[in-house]
C-alpha positions in Angstrom: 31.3 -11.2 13.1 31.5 -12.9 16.8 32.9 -11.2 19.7 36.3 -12.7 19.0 36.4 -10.5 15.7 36.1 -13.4 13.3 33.8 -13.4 11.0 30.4 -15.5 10.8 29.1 -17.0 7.7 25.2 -16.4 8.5 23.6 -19.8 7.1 20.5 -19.9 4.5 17.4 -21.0 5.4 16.9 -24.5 6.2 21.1 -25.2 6.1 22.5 -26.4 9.1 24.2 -24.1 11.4 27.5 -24.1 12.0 27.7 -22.8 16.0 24.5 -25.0 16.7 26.7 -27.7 18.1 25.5 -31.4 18.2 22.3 -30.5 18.2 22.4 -29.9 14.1 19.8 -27.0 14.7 18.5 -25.6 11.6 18.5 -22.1 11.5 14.9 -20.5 10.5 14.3 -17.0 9.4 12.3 -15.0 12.0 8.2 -13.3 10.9 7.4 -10.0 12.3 3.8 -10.0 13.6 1.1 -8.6 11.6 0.1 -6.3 14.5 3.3 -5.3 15.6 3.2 -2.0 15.1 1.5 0.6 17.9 0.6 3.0 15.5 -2.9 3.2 13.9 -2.3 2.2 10.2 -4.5 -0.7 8.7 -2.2 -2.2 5.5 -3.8 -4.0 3.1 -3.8 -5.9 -0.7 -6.0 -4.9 -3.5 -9.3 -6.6 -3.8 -10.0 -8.3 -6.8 -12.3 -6.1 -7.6 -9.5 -2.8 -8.1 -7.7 -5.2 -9.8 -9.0 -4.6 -12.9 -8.8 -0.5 -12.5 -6.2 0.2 -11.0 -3.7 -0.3 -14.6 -0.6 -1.6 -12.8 1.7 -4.5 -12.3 3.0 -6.4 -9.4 6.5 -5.6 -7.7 7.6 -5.4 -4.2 7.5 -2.1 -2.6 11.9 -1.3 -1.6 13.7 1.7 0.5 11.4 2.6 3.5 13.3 3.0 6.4 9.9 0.9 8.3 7.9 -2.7 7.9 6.6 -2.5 4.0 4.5 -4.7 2.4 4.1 -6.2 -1.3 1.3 -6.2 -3.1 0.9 -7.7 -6.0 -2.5 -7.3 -8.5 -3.7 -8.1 -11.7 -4.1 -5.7 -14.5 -5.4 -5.6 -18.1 -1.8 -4.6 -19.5 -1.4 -8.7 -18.6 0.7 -9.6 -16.3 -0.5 -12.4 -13.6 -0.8 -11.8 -10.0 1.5 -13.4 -7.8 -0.1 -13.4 -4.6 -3.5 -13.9 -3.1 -5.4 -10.7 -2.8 -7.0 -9.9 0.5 -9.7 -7.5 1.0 -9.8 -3.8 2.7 -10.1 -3.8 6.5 -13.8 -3.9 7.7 -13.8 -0.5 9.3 -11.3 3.0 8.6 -12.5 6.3 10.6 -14.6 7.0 13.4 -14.0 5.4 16.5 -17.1 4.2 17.1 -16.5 2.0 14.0 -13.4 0.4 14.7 -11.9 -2.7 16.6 -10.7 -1.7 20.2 -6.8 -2.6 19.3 -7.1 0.6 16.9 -10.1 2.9 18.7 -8.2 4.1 21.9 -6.6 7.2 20.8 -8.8 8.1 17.7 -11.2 11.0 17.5 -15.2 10.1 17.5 -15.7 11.9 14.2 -12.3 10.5 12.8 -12.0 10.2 8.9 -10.7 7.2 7.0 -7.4 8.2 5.3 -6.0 5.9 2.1 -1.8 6.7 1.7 -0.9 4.9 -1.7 2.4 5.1 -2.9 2.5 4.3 -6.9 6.1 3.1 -8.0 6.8 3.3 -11.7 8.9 -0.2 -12.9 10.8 1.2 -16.2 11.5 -2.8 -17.0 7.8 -2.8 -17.8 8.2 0.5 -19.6 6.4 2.4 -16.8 7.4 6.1 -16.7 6.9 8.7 -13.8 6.3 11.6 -15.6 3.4 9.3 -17.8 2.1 8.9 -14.2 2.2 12.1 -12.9 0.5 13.4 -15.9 -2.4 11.1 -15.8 -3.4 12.2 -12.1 -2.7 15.8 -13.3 -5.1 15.5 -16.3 -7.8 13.9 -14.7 -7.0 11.2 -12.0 -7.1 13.4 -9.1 -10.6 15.3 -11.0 -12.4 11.6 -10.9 -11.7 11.0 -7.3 -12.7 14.2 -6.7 -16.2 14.0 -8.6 -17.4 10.5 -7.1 -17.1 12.4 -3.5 -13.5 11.7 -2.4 -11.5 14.1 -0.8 -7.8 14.2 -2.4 -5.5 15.9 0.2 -2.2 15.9 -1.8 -0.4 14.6 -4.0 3.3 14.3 -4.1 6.3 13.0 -5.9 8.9 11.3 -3.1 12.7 12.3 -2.8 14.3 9.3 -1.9 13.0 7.5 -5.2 12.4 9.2 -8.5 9.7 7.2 -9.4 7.5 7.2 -6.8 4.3 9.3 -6.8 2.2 9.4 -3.4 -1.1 10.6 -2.5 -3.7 10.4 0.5 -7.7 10.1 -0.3 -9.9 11.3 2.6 -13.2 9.4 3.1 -16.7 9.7 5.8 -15.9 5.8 6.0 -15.1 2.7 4.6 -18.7 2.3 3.0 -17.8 5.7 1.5 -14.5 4.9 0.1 -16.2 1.5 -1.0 -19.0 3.6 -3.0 -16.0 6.2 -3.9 -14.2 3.5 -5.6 -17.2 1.8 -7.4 -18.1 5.0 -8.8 -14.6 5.4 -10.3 -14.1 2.0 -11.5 -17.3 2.8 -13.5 -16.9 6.2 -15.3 -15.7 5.9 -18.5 -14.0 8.7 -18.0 -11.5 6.6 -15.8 -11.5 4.2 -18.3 -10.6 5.9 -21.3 -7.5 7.8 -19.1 -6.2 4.7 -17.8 -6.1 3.1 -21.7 -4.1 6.5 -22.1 -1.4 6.3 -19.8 -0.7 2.8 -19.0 1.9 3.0 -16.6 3.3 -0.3 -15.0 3.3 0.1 -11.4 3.5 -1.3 -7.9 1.4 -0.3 -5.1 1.7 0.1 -1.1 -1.3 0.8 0.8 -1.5 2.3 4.2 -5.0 2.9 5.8 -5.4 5.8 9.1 -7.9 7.3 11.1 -7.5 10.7 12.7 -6.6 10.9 16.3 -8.7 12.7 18.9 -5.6 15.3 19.1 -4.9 16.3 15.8 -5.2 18.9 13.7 -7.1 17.7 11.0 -9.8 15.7 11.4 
């Protein structure tokens, strides 16, 4: 709607706008930048190599009130990735260890924090509860063993089936040796052929800052 009160037909992508005049501009979508955000949160897509463990399938991550991000993997229930994986950032935790756009304001014996948000697709056939039974019969105990620190889990209340949980690692090259050792134990494999629950995954890496609370 202009200032006049009429209303605006907003033109597609590539179509020629209407107000643009003799010009004959073409109207383009705007990108936000990568590193737009000020606060210290390295996002990510899966590896190849978590493809193959981590028993979901691709959708784009909806309803967060912030910049999301899709990621879409590979699994063995299948179904073909539709975009190109990238790899984890080089660094996640103490300062000393970190690029100097994220190092100002974090603490010198920072951890590396993982958020993952796990959203059940029912089109696939992928149930919640299926989910949440799987980390509470042994997920959470596999992390747990190969050295991770799971700080909570939790089941979000602005979408039913969403499950969400934060690992706590020394560093990147422990969470890398964390996640080898889990992709590894037959213990993971033989729950994940279990409960085979569809899913798509968001992905927020952290380090502590030098004020808070938990380190």
């Amino acid at each position: 709607m202009n200032s006049s009160g009429d209303c605006v037909s907003v033109p597609r992508p590539g179509q020629a706008a209407p107000w643009a005049g003799p010009r004959n501009h073409r109207y383009t979508p705007r990108r936000l930048p990568y590193n737009g955000s000020s606060i210290h949160v390295l996002r990510r897509r899966l590896a190849p190599r978590e493809r193959r463990f981590a028993g979901n399938t691709p959708k784009r991550g909806i309803g967060m009130k912030r910049v999301t991000f899709a990621l879409s993997i590979a699994v063995g229930l299948g179904f073909a990735s539709t975009a190109q994986a990238q790899g984890p950032p080089d660094a996640c935790g103490p300062k000393g260890q970190l690029p100097a756009e994220f190092s100002q304001n974090v603490g010198e014996s920072a951890r590396c924090f993982e958020l993952r948000m796990y959203t059940a697709d029912p089109s696939r056939g992928g149930d919640i509860n299926t989910l949440h039974q799987r980390f509470r019969e042994e997920e959470v105990a596999i992390f747990e063993k190969h050295g991770a620190e799971v700080v909570a889990v939790w089941q979000r209340l602005d979408d039913s089936n969403t499950l969400v949980w934060m690992l706590a690692y020394r560093d990147m090259d422990h969470r890398r040796q964390v996640w080898a050792d889990f992709a590894a134990d037959p213990a993971w494999e033989a729950l994940r052929n279990k409960y085979q629950v569809p899913i798509s995954i968001e992905q927020y890496w952290m380090s502590t800052t030098d004020y808070s609370n938990t380190k």
